[in-house]
DODO-945344 format. One record per residue: residue number from 1; chain; x, y, z of N, C-alpha, C in turn. Coordinates in steps of 0.02 Angstrom, whole numbers. Layout:
BEGIN
<site NUM,"A",<X,Y,Z>,<X,Y,Z>,<X,Y,Z>>;
...
***
This chain:
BEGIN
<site 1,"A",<42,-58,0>,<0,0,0>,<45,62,0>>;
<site 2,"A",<9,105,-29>,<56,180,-49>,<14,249,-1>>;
<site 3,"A",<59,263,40>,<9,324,41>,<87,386,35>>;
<site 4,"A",<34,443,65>,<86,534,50>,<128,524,123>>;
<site 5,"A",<178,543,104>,<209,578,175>,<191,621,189>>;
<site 6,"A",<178,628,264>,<173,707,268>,<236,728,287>>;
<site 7,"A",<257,786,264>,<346,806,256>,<332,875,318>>;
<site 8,"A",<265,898,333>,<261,942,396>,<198,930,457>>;
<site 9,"A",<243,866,477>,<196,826,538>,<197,879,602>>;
<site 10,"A",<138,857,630>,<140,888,723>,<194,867,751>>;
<site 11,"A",<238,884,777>,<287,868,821>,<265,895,916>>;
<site 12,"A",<324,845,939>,<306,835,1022>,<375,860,1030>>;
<site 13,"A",<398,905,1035>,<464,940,1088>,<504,923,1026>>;
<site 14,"A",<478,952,946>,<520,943,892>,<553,859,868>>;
<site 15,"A",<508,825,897>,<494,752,881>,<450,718,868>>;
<site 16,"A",<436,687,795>,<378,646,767>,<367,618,850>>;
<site 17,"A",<297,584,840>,<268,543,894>,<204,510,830>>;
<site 18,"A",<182,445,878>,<152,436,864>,<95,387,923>>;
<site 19,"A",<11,380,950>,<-32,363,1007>,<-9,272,972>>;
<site 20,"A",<-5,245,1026>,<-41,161,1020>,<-81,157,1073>>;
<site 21,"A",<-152,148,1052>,<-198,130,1106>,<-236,66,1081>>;
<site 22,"A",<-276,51,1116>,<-325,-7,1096>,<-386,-21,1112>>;
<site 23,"A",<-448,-43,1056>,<-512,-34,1080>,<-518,-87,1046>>;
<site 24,"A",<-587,-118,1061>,<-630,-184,1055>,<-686,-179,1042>>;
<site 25,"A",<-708,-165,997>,<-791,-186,996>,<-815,-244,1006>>;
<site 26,"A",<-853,-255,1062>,<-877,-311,1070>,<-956,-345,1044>>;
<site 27,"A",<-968,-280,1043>,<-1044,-273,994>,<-1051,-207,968>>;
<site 28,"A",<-1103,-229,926>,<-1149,-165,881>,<-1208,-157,912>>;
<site 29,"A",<-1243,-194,934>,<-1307,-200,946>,<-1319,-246,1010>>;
<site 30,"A",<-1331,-229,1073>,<-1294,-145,1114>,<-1223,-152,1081>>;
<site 31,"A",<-1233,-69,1071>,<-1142,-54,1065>,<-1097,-42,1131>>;
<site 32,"A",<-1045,-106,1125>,<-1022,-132,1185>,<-938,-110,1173>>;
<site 33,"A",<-894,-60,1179>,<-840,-38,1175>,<-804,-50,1223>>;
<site 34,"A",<-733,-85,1210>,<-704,-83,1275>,<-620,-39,1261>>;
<site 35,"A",<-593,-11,1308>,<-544,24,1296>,<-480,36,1341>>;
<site 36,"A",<-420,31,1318>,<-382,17,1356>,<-324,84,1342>>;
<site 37,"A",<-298,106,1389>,<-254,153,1399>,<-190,125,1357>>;
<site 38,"A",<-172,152,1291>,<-103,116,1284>,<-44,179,1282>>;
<site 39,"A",<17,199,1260>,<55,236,1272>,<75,292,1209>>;
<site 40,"A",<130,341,1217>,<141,374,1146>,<224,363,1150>>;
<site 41,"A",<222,353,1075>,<285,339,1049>,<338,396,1024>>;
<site 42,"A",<396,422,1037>,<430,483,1025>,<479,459,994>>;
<site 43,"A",<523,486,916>,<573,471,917>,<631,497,949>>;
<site 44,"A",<683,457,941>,<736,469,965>,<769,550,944>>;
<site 45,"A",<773,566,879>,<805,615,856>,<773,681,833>>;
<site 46,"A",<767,766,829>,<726,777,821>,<724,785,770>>;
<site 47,"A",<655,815,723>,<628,796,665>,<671,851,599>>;
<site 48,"A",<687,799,547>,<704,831,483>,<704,815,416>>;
<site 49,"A",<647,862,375>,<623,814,342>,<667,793,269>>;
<site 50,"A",<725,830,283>,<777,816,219>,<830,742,253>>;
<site 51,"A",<813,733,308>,<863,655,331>,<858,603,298>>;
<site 52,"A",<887,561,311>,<877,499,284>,<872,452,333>>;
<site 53,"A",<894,461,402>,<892,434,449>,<822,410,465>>;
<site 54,"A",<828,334,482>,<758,313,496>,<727,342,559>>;
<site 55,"A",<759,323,625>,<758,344,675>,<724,436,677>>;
<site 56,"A",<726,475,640>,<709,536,631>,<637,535,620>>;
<site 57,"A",<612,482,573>,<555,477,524>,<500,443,548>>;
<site 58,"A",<538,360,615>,<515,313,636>,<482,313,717>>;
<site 59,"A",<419,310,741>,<437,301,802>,<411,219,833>>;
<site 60,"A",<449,184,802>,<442,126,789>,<493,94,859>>;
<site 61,"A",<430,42,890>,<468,10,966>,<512,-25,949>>;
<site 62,"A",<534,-64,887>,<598,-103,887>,<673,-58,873>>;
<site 63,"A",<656,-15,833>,<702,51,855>,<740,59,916>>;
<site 64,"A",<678,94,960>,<698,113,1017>,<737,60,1055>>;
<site 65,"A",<706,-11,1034>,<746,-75,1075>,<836,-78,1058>>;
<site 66,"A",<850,-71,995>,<902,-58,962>,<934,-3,1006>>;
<site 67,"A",<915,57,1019>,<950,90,1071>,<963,88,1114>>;
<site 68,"A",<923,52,1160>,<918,27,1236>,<975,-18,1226>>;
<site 69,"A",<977,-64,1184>,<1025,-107,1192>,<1109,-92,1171>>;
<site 70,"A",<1109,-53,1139>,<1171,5,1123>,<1175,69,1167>>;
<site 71,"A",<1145,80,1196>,<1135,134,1250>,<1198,170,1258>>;
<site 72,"A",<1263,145,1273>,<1318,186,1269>,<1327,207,1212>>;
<site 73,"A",<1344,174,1149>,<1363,209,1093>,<1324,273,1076>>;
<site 74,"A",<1257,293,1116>,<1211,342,1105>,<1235,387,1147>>;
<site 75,"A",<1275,365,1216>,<1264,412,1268>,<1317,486,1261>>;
<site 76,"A",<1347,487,1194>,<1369,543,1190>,<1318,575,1168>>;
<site 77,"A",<1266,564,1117>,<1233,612,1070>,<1184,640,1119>>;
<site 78,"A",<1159,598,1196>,<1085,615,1205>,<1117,641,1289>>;
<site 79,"A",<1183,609,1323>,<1211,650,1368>,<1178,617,1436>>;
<site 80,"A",<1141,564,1419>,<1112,523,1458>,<1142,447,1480>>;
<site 81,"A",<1122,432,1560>,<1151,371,1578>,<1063,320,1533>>;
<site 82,"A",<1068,273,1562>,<1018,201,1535>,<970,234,1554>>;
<site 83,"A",<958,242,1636>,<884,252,1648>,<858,321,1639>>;
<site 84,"A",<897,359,1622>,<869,417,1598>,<852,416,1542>>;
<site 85,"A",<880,390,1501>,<838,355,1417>,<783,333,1428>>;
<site 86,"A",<778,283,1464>,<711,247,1460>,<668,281,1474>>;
<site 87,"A",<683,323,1525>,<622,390,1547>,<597,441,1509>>;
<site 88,"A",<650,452,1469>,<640,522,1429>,<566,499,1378>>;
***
């Protein structure tokens, strides 16, 4: 499937984001909705839309896993120990 980029997204503190939540319809008839609190996703880097960098473009959780698990090689760019990553 093809769709547009958008090349001038909303940004969160000059970083794509993007909601994962989750709902259920359990019926139509009663309409029976169920809904669950899920989280928002930020990338790592902030946004530019001439990069090529995925990480810029992506706010994709296997990403972020990739960092967590390299965490030092990052900790010059972001100036952060581990658990301050995970928090941010």
């Amino acid at each position: 499937m093809m769709q547009k980029y958008i090349a001038d997204p909303d940004l969160n503190d000059g970083r794509k984001y993007d909601f994962r939540v989750y709902m259920l319809i359990a019926s139509t008839n009663p309409l029976i909705v169920y809904y669950h609190d899920g989280f928002l996703r930020n990338t790592f880097l902030q946004y530019d839309k001439f990069s090529k960098e995925r990480t810029i473009h992506l706010a994709n959780t296997n990403l972020a896993k990739e960092y967590f698990e390299h965490w030092q090689d990052y900790y010059e760019t972001f100036k952060m120990n581990e658990t301050e990553l995970r928090n941010w």
